[in-house]
PQR file of N, CA, C, O and H, with PARSE charges and radii, in Angstrom:
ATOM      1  N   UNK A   1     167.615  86.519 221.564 -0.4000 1.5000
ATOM      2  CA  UNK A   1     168.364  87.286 220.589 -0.0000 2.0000
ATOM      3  C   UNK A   1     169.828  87.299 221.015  0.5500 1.7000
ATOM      4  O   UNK A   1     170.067  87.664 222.166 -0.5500 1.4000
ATOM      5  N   UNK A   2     170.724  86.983 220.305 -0.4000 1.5000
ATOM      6  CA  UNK A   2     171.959  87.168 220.661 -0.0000 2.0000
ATOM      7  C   UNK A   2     172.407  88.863 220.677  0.5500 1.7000
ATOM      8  O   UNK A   2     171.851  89.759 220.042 -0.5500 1.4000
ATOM      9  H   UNK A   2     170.530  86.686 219.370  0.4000 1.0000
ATOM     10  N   UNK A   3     173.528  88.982 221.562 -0.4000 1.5000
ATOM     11  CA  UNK A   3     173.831  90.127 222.042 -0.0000 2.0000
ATOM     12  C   UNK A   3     174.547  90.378 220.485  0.5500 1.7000
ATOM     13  O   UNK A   3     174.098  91.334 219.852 -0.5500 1.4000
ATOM     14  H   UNK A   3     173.980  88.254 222.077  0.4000 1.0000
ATOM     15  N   UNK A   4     175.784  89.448 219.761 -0.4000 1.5000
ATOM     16  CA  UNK A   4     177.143  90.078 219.083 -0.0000 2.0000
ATOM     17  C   UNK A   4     175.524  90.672 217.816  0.5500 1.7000
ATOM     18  O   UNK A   4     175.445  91.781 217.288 -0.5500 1.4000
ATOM     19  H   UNK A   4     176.149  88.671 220.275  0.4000 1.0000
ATOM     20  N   UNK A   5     174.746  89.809 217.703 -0.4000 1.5000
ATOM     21  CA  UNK A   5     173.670  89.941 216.587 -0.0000 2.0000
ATOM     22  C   UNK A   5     173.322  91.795 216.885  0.5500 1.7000
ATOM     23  O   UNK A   5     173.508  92.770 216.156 -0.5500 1.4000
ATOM     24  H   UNK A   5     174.810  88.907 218.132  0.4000 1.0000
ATOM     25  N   UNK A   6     172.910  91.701 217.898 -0.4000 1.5000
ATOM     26  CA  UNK A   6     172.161  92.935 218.341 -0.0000 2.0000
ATOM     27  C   UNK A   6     173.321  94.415 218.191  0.5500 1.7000
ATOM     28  O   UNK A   6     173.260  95.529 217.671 -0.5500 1.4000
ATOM     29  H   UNK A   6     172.758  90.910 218.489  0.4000 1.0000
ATOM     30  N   UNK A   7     174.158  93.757 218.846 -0.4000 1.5000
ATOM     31  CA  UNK A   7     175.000  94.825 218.129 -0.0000 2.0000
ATOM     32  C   UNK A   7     175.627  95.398 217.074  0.5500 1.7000
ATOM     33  O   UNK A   7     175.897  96.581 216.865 -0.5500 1.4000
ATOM     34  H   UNK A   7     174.207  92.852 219.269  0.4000 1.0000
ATOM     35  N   UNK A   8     175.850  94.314 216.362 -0.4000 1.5000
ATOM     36  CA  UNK A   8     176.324  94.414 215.146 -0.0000 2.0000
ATOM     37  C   UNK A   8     174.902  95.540 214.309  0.5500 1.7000
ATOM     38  O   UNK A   8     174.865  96.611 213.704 -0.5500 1.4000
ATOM     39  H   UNK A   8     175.631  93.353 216.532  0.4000 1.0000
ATOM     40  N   UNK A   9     173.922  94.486 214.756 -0.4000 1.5000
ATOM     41  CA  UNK A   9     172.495  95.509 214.306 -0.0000 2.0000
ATOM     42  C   UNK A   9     172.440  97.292 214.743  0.5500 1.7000
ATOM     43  O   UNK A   9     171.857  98.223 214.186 -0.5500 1.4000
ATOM     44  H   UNK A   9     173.953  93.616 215.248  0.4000 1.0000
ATOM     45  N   UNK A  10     173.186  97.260 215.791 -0.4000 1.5000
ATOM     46  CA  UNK A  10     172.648  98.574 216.054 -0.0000 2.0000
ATOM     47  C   UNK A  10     174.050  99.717 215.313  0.5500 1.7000
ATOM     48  O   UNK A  10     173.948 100.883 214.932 -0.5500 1.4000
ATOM     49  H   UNK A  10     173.660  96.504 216.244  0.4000 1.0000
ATOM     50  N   UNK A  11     175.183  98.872 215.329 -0.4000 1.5000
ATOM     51  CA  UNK A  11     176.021  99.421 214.480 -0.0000 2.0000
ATOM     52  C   UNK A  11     175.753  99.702 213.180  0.5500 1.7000
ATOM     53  O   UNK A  11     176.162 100.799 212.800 -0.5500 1.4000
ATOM     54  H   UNK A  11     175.266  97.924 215.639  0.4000 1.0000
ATOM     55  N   UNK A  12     175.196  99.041 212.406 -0.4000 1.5000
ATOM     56  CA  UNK A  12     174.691  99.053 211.221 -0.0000 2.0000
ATOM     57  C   UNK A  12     173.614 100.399 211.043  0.5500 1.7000
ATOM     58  O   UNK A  12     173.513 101.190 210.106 -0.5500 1.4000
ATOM     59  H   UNK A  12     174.863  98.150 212.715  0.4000 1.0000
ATOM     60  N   UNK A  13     172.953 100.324 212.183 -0.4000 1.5000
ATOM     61  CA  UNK A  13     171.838 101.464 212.304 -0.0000 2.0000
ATOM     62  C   UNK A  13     172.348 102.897 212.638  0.5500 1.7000
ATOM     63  O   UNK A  13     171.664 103.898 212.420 -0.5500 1.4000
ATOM     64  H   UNK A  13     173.036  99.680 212.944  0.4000 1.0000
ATOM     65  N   UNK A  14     173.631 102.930 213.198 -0.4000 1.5000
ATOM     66  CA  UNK A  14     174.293 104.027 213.698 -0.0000 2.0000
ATOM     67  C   UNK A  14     173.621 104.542 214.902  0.5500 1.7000
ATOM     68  O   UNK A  14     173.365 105.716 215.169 -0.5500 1.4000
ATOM     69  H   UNK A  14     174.187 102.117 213.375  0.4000 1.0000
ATOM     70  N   UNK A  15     173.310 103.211 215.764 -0.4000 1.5000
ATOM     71  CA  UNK A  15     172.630 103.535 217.190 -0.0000 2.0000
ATOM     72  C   UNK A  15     173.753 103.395 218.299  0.5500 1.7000
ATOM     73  O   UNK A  15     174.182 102.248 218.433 -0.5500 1.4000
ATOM     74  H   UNK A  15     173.517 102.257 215.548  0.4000 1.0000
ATOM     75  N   UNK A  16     174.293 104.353 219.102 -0.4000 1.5000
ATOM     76  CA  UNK A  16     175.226 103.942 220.139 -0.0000 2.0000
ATOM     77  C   UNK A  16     174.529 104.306 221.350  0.5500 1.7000
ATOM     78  O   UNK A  16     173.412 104.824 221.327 -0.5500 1.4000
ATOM     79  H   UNK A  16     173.945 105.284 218.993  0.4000 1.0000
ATOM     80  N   UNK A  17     175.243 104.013 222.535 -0.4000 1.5000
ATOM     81  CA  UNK A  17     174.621 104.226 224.342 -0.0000 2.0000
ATOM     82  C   UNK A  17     174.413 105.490 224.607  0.5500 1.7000
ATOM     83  O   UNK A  17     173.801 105.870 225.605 -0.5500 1.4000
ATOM     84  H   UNK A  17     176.150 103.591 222.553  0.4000 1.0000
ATOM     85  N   UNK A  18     174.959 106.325 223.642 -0.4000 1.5000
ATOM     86  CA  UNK A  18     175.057 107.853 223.710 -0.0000 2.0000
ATOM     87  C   UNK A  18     173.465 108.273 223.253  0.5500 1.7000
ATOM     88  O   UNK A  18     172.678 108.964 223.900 -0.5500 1.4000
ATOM     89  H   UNK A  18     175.457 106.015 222.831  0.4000 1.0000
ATOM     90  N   UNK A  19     173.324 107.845 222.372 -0.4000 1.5000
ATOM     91  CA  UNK A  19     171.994 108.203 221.917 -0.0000 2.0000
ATOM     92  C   UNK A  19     170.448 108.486 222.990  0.5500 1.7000
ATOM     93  O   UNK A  19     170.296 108.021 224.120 -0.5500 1.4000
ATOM     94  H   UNK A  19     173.964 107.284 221.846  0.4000 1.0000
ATOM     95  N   UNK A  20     169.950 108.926 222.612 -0.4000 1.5000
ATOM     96  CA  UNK A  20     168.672 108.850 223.229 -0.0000 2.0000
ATOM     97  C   UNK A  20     167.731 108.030 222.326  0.5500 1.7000
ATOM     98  O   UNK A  20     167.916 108.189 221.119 -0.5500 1.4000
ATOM     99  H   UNK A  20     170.074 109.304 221.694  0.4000 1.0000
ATOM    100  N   UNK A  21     166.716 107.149 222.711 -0.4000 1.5000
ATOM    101  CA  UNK A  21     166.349 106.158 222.205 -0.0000 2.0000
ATOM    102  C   UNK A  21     164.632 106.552 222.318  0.5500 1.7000
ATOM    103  O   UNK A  21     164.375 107.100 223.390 -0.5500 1.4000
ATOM    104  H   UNK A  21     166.565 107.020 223.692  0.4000 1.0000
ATOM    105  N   UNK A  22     163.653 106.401 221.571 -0.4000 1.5000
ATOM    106  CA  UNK A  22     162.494 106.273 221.786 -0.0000 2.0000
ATOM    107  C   UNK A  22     162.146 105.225 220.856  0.5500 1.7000
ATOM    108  O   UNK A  22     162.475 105.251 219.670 -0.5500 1.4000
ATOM    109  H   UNK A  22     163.861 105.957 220.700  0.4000 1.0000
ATOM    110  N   UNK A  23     161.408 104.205 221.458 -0.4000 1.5000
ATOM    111  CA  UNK A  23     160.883 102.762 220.851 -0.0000 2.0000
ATOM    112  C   UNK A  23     159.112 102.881 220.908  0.5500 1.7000
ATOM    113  O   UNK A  23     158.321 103.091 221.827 -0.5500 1.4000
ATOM    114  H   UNK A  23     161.141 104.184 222.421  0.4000 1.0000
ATOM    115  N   UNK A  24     158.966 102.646 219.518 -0.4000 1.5000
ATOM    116  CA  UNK A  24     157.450 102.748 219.360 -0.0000 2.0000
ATOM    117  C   UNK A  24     157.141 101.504 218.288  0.5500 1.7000
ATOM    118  O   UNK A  24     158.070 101.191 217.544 -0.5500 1.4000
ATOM    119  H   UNK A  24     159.608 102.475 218.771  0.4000 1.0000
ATOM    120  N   UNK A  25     156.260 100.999 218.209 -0.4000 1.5000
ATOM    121  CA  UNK A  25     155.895  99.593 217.170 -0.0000 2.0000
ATOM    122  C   UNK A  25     154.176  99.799 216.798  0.5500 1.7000
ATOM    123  O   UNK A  25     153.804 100.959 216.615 -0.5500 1.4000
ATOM    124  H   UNK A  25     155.505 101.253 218.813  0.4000 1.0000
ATOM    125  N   UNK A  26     153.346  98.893 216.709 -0.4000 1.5000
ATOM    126  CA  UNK A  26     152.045  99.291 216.102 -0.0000 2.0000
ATOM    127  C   UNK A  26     151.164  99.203 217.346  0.5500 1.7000
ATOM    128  O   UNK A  26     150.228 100.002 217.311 -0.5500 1.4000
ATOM    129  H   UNK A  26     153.648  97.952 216.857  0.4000 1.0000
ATOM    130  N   UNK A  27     151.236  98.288 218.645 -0.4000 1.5000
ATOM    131  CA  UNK A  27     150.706  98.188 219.923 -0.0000 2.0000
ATOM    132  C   UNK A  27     151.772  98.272 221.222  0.5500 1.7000
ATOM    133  O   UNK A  27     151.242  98.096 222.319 -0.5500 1.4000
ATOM    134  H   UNK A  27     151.996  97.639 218.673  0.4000 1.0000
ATOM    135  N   UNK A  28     153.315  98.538 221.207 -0.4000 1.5000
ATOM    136  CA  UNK A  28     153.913  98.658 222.336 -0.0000 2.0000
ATOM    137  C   UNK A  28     154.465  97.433 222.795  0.5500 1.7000
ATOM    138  O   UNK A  28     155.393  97.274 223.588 -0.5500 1.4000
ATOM    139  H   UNK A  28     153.745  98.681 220.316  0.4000 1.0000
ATOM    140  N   UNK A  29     153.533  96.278 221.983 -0.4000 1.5000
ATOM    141  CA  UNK A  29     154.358  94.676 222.689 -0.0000 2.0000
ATOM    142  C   UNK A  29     156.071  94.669 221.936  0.5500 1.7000
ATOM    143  O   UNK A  29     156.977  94.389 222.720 -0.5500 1.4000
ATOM    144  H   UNK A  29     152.779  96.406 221.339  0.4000 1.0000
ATOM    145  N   UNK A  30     156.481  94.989 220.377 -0.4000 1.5000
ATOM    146  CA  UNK A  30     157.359  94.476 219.826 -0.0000 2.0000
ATOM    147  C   UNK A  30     158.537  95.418 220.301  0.5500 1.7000
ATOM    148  O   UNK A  30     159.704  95.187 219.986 -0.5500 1.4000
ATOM    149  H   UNK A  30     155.745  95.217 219.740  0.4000 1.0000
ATOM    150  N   UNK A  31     158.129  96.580 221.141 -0.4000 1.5000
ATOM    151  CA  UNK A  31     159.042  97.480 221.237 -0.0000 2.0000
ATOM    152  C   UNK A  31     159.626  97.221 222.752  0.5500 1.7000
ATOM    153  O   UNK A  31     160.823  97.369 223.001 -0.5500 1.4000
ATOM    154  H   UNK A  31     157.181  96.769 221.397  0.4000 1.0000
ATOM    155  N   UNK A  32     158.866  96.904 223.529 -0.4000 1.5000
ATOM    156  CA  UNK A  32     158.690  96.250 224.711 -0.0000 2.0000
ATOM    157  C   UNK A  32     160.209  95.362 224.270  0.5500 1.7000
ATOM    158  O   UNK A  32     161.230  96.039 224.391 -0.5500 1.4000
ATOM    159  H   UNK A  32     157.895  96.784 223.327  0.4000 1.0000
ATOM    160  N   UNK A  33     160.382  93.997 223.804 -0.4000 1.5000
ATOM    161  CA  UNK A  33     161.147  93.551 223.436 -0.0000 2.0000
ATOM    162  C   UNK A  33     162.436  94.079 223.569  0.5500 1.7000
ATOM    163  O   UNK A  33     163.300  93.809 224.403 -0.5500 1.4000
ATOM    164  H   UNK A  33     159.553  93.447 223.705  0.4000 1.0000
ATOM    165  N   UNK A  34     162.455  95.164 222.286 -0.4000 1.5000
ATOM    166  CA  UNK A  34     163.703  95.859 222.079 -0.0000 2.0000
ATOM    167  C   UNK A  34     164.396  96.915 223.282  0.5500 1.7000
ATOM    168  O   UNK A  34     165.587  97.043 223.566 -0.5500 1.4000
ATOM    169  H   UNK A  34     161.753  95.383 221.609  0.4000 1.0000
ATOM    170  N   UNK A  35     163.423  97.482 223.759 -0.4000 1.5000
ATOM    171  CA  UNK A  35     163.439  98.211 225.044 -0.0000 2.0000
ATOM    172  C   UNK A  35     164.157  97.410 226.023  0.5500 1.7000
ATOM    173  O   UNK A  35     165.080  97.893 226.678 -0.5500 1.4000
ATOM    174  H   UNK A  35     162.455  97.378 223.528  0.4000 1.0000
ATOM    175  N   UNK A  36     163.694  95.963 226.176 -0.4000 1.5000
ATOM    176  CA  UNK A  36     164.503  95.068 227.391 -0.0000 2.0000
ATOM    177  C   UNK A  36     166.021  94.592 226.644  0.5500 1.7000
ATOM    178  O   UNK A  36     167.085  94.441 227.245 -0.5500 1.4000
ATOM    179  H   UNK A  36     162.944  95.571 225.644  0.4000 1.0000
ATOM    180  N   UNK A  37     165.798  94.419 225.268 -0.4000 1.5000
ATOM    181  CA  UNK A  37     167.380  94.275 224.710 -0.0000 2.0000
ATOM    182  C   UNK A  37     168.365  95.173 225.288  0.5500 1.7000
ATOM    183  O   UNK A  37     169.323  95.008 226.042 -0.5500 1.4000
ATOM    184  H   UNK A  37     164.934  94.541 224.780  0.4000 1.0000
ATOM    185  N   UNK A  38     167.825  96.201 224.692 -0.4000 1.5000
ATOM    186  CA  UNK A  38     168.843  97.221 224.492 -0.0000 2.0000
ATOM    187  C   UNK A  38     169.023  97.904 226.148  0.5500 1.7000
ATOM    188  O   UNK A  38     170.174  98.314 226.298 -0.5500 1.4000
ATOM    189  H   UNK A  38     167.046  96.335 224.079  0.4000 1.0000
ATOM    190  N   UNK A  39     168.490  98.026 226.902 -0.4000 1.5000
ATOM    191  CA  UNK A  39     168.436  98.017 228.435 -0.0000 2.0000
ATOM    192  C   UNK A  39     169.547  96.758 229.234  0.5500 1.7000
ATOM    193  O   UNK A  39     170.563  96.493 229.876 -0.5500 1.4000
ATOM    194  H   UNK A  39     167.555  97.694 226.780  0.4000 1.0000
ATOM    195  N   UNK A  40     168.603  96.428 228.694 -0.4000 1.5000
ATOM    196  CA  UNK A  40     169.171  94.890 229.875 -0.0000 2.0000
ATOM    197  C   UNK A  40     170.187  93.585 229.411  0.5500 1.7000
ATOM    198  O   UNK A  40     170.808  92.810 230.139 -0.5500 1.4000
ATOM    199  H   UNK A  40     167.778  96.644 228.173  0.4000 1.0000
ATOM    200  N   UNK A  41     170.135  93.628 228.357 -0.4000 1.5000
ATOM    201  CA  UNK A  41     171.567  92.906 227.770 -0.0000 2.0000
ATOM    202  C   UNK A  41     172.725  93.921 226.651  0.5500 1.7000
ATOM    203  O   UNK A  41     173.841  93.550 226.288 -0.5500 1.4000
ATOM    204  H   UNK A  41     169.631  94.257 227.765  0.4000 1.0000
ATOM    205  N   UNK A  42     172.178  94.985 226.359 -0.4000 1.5000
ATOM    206  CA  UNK A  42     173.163  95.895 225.844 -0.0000 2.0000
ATOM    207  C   UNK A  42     173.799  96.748 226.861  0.5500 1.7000
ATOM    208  O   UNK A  42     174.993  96.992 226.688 -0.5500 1.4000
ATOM    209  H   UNK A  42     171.272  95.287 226.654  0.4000 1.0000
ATOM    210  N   UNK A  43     173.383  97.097 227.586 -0.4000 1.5000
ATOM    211  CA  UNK A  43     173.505  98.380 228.762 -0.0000 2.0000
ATOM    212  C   UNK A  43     172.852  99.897 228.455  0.5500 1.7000
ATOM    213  O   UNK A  43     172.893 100.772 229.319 -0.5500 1.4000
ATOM    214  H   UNK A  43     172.413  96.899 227.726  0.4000 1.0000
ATOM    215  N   UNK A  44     172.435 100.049 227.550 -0.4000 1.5000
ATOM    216  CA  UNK A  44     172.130 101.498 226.964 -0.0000 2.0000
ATOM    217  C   UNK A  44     171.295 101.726 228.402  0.5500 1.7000
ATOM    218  O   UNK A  44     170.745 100.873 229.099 -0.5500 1.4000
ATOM    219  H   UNK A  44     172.401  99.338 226.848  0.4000 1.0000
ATOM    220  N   UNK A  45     171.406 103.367 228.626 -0.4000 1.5000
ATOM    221  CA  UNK A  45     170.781 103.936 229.489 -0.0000 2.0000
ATOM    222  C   UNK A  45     169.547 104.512 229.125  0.5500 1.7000
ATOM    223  O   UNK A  45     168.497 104.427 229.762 -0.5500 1.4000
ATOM    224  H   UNK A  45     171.853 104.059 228.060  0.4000 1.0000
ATOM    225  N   UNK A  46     169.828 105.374 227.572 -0.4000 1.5000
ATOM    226  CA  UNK A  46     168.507 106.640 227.466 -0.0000 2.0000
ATOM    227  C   UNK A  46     167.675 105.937 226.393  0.5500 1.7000
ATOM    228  O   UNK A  46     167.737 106.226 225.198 -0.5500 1.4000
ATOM    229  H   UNK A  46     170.681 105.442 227.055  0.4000 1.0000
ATOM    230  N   UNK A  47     166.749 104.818 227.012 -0.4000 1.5000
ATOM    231  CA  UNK A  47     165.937 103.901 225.929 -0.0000 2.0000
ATOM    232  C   UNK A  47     164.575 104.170 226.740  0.5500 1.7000
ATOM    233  O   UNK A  47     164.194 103.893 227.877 -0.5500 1.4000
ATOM    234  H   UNK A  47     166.699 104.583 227.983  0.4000 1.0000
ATOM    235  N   UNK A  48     164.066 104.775 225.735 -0.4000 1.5000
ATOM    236  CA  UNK A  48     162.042 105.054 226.334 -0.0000 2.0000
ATOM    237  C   UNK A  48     161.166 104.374 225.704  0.5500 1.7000
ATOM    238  O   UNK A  48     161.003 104.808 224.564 -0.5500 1.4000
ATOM    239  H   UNK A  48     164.376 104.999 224.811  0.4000 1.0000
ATOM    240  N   UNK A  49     160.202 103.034 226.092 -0.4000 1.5000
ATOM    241  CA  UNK A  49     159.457 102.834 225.153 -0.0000 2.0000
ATOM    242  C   UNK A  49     157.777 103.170 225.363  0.5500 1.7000
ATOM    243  O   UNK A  49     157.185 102.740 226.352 -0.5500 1.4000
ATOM    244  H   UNK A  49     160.334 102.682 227.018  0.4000 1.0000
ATOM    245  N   UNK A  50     157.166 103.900 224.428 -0.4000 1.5000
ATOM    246  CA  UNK A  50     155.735 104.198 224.242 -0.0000 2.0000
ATOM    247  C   UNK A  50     155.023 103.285 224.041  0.5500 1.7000
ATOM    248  O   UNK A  50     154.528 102.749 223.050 -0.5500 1.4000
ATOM    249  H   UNK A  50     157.647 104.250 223.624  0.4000 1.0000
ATOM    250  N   UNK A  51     155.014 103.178 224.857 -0.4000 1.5000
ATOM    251  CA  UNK A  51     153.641 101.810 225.318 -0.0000 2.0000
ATOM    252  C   UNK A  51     152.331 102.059 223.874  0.5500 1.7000
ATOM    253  O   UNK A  51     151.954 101.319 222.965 -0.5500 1.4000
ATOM    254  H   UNK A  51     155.416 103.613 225.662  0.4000 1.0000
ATOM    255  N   UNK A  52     152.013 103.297 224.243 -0.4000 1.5000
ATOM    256  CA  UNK A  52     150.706 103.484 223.601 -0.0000 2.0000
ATOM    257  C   UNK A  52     150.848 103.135 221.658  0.5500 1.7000
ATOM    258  O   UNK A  52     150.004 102.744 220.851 -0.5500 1.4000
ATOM    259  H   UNK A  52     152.319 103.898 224.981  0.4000 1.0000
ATOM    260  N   UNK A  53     152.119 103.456 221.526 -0.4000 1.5000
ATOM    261  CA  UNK A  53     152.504 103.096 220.240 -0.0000 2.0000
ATOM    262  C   UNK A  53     151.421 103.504 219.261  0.5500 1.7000
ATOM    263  O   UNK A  53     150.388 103.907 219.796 -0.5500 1.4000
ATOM    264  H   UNK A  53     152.804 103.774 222.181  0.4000 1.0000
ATOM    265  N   UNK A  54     151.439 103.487 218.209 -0.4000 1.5000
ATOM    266  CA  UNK A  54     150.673 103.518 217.067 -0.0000 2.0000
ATOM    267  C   UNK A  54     149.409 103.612 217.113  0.5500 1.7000
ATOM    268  O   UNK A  54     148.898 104.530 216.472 -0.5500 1.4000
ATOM    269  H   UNK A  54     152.278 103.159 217.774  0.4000 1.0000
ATOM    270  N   UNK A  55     148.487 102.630 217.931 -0.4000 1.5000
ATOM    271  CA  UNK A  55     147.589 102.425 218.251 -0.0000 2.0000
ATOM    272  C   UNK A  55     146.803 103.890 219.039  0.5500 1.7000
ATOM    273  O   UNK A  55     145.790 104.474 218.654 -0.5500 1.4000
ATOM    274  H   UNK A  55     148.902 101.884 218.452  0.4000 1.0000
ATOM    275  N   UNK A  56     147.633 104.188 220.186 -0.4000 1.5000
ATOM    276  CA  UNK A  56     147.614 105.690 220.346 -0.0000 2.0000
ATOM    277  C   UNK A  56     147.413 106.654 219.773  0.5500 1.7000
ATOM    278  O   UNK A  56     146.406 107.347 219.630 -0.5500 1.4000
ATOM    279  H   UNK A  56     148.456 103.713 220.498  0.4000 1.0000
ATOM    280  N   UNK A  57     149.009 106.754 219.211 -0.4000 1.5000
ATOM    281  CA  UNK A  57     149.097 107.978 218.468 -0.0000 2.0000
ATOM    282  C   UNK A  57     147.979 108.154 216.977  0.5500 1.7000
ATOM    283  O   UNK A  57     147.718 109.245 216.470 -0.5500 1.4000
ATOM    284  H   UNK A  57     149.827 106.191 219.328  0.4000 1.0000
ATOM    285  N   UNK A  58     147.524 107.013 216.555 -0.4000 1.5000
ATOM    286  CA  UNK A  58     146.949 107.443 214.948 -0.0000 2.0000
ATOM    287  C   UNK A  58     145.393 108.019 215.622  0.5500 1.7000
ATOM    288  O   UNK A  58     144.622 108.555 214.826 -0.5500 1.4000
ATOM    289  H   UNK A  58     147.736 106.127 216.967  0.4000 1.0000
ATOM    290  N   UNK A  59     145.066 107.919 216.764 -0.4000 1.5000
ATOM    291  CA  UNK A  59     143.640 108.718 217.392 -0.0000 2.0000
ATOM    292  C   UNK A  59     143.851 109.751 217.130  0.5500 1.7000
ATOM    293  O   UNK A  59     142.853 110.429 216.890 -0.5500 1.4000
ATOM    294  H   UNK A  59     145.693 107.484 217.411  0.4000 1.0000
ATOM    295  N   UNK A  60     145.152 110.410 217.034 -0.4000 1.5000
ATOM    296  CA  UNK A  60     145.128 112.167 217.392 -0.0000 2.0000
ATOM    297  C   UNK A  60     145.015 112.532 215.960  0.5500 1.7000
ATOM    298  O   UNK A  60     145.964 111.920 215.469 -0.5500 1.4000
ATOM    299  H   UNK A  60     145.963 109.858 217.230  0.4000 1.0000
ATOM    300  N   UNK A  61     144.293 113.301 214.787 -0.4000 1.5000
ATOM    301  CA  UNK A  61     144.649 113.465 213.942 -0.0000 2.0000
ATOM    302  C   UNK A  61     145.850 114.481 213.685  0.5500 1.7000
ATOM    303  O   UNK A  61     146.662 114.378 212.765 -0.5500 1.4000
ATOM    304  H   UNK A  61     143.522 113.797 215.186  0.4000 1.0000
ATOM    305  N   UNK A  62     145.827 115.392 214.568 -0.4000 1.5000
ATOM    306  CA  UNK A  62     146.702 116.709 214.554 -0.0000 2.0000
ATOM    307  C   UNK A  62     148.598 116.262 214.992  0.5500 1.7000
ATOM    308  O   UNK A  62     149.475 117.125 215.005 -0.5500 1.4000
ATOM    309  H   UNK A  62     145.168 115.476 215.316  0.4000 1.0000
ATOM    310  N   UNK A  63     148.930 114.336 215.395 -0.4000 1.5000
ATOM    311  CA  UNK A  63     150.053 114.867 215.629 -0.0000 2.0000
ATOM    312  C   UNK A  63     150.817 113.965 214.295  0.5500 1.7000
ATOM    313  O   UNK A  63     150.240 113.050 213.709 -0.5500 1.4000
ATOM    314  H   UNK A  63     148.217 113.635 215.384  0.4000 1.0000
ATOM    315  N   UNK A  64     152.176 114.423 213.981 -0.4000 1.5000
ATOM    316  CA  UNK A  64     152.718 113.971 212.740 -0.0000 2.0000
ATOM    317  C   UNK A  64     153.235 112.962 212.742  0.5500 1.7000
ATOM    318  O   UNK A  64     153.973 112.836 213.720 -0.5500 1.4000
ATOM    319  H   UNK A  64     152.645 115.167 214.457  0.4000 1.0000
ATOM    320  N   UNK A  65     153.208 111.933 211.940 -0.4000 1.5000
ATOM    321  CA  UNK A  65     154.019 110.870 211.491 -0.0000 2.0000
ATOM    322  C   UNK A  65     155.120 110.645 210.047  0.5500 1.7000
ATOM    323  O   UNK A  65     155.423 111.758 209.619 -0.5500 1.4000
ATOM    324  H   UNK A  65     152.609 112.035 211.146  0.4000 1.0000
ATOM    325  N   UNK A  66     155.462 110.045 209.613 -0.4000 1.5000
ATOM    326  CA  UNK A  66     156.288 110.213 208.999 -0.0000 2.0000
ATOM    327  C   UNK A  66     156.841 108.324 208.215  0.5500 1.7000
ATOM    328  O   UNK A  66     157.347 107.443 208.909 -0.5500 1.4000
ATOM    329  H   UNK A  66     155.216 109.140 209.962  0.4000 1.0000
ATOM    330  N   UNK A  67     156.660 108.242 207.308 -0.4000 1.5000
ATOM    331  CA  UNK A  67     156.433 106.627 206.922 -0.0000 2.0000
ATOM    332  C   UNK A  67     158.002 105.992 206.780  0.5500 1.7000
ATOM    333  O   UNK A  67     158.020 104.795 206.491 -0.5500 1.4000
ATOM    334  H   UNK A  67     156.249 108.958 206.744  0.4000 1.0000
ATOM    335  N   UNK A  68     159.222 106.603 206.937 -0.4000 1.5000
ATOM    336  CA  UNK A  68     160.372 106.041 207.466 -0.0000 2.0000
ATOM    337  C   UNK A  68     160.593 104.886 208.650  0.5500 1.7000
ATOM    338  O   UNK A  68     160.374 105.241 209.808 -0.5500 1.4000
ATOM    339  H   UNK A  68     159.207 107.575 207.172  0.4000 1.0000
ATOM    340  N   UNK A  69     160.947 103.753 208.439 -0.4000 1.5000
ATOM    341  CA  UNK A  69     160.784 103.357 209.658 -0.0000 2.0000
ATOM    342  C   UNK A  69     162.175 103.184 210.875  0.5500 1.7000
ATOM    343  O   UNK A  69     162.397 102.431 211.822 -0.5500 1.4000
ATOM    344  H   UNK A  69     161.125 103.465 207.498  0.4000 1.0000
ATOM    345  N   UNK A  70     162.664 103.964 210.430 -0.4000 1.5000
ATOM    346  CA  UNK A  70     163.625 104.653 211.473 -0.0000 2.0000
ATOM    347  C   UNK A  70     163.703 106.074 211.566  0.5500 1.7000
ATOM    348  O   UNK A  70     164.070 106.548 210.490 -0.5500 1.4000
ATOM    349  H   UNK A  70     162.483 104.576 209.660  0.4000 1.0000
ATOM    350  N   UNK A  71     163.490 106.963 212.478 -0.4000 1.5000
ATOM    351  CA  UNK A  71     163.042 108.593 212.886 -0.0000 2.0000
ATOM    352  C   UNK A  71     164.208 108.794 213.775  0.5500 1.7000
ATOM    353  O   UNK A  71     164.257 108.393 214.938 -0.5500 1.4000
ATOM    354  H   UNK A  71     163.192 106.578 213.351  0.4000 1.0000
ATOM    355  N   UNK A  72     165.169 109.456 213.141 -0.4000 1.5000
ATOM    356  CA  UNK A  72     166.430 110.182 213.807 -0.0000 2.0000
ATOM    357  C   UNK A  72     166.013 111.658 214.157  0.5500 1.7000
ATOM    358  O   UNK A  72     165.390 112.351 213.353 -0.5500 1.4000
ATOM    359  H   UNK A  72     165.129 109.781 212.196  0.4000 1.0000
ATOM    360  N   UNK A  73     166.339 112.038 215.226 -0.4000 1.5000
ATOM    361  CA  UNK A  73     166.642 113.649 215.657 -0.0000 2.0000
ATOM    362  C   UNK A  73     167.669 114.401 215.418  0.5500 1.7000
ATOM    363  O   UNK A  73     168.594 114.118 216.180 -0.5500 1.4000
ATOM    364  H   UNK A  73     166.845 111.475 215.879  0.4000 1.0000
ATOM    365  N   UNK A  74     167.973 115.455 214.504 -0.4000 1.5000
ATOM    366  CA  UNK A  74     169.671 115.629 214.952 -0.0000 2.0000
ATOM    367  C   UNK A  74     169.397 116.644 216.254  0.5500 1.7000
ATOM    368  O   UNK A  74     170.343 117.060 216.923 -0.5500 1.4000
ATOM    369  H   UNK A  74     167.222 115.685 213.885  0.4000 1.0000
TER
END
């Protein structure tokens, strides 16, 4: 993946180094990915990725999801 790509992407998303980051996908492999992007050729510091991803979380019935596929905190 090119870096100017990736950034430009995350500009677009209104993602900066400041942010706190949690990366989740449907099994943990595609986020895995983005997790080493944004780590290791972007520099971002506060990037967490949930392994257990989707696959995990849809066992629990009681915790919430939300069908956006970008989930901001303010």
């Amino acid at each position: 993946m090119n870096r100017n790509f990736s950034r430009i992407l995350c500009k677009k998303l209104n993602v900066t180094e400041n942010n706190s980051i949690i990366l989740y996908c449907n099994s943990g492999v595609r986020s895995a990915h983005t997790t080493f992007v944004l780590i290791q050729l972007l520099g971002y510091k506060n990037v967490k990725n949930y392994d257990g991803s989707w696959t995990e979380w849809s066992c629990f019935n009681d915790l919430p999801f939300t069908n956006k596929s970008l989930t901001t905190i303010n």
